[in-house]
N, C-alpha and C positions, 0 to 999 in steps of 0.2 A: 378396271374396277368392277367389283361384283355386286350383282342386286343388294339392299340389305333390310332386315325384318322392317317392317312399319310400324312396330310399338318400341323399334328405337330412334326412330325421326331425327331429330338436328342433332344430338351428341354424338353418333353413330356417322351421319352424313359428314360432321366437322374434322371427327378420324381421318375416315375414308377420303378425303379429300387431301387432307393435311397430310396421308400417307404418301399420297400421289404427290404433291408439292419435296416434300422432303427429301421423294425417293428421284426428284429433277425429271418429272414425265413431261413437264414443260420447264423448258428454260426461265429466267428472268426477264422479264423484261413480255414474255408471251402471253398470247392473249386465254384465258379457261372457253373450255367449250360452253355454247350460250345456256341459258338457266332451261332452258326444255331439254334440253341433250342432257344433261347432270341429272336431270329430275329423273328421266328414261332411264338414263345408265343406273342410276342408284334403286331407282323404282320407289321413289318418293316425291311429293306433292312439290311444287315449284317454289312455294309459300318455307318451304323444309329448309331447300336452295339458297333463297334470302337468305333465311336466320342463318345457315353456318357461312355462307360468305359474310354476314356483317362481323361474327367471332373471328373468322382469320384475317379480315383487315384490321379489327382491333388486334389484333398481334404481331402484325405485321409482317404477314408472308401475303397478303393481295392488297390491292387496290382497284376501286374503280372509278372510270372515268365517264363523265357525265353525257350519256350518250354516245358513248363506243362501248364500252364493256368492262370484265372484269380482268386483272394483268397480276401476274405473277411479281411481287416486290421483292422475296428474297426468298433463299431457300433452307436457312439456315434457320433452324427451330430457338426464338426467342424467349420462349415463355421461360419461367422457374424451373431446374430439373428435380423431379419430385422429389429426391433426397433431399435439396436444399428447401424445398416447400415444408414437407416434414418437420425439419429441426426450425423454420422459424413458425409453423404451429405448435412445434412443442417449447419454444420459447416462449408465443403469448401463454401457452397454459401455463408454465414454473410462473411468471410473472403475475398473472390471476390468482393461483393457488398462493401465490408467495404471500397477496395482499390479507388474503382468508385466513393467513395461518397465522398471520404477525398479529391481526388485531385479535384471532380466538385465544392469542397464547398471551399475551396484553392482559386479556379479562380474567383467562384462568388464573394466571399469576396470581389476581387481586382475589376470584373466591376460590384458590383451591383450599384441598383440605387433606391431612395425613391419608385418608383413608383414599381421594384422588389418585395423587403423589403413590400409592403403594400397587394401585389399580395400574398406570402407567408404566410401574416399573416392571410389574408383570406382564403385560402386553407387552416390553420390549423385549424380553428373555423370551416370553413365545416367539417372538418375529424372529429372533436369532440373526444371523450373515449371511446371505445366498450364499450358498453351493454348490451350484449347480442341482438339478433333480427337476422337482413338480415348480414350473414359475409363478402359476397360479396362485399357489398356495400360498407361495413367500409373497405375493401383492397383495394377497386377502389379509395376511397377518398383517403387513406393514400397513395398509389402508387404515383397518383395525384400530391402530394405534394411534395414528393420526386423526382420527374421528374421535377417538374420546379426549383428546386435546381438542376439539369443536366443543365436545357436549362438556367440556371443564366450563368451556366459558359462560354456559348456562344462557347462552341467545339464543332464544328459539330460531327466530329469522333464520340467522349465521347456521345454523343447525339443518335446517330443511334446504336452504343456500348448497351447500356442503354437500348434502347429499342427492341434490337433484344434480350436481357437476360430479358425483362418485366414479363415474364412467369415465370422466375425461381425468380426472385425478387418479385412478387408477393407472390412466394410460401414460403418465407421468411416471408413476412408479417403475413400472414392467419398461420405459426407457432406459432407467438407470440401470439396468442389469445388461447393457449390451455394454461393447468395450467402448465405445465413443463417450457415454455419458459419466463422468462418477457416481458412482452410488455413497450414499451418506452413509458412513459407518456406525455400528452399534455406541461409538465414543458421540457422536453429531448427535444423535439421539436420544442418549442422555443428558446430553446438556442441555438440552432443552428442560427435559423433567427436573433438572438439581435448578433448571432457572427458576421455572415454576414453582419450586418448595422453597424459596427465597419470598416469594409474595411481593417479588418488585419486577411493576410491567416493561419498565425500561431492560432490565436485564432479557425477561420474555423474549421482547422485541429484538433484542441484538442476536438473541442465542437461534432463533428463525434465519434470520438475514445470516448469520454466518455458515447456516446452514444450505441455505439455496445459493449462495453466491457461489462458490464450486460450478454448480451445475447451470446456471446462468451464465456465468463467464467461459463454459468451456463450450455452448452455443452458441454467442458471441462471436469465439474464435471461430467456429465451427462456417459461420456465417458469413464471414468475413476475408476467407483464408482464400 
């Protein structure tokens, strides 16, 4: 193990540590060298030592015992592998956004208006289909469009809500354009605006939900498999 920076303290020491466990520098069942020798080795505070030994027994690669020491539990990396951590972050997000989107499209229903309804429809001919090119772009348009479906519903709240989460609802978006997630098609998208110029929330609300359920369900499997 190699010294490492001091302004990365316990995240850096939990690595480096957990590198060494992983990589079987002590077998199972062996004892870690004592909390002054790791402090040296690492060139971090003993205090450092604690805090990542208390993260890898919570994960189950140490243990220690009360008055003998710290012992290798396993060596096989237990945590979440970041892909699967990913898609069930981006599962709470579709289920958050999904809730924001059912009730603003509920209210728009009740006040939209032709001229709404006309605003929408043009927002969606700009968004166009991915096609590959600038992704950017195609999430700024899509984002776009789904925000004036927020301000249809004329909540302020739901409104400034919306757009304090635009960061993470973006990052919803720019998912659907890899090949794992679906992306909602320009047909998913309309239905939504022909629900809304109906002026019946119940219709709103389904035309939402049959819209994220695609991409909800194919996280699910995603998660599961």
């Amino acid at each position: 193990m190699q010294p490492i920076a001091k302004t990365k303290l316990a995240d850096t020491a939990i690595e480096a540590i957990r590198t060494e466990i992983l990589g079987k520098r002590w077998a199972v069942g062996e004892k870690l060298p004592n909390e002054a020798t790791l402090s040296s080795t690492l060139s971090v505070s003993r205090g450092t030592i604690r805090e990542a030994v208390r993260v890898l027994v919570s994960q189950g690669l140490l243990e220690t015992r009360q008055g003998s020491g710290t012992y290798v539990l396993s060596t096989t990396d237990t945590r979440l592998p970041l892909t699967m951590a990913r898609r069930a972050g981006l599962r709470d997000l579709f289920e958050a956004r999904c809730a924001l989107d059912v009730e603003a499209a509920r209210l728009a229903a009740i006040r939209q208006t032709p001229e709404i309804i006309a605003e929408l429809r043009a927002l969606l001919a700009k968004r166009g289909n991915f096609e590959g090119g600038d992704r950017s772009v195609f999430v700024e348009r899509d984002l776009a469009f789904h925000k004036a479906i927020i301000a249809a519903s004329a909540n302020r709240a739901m409104i400034e809500i919306y757009q304090f989460f635009s960061a993470s609802i973006a990052e919803t978006i720019a998912a659907t354009l890899d090949d794992e997630i679906p992306e909602p098609d320009m047909r998913a998208h309309a239905d939504i605006i022909d629900a809304l110029a109906t002026g019946d929330p119940q219709q709103a609300d389904a035309a939402v939900r049959r819209f994220m359920a695609p991409i909800i369900g194919a996280l699910d499997r995603m998660l599961h498999s």
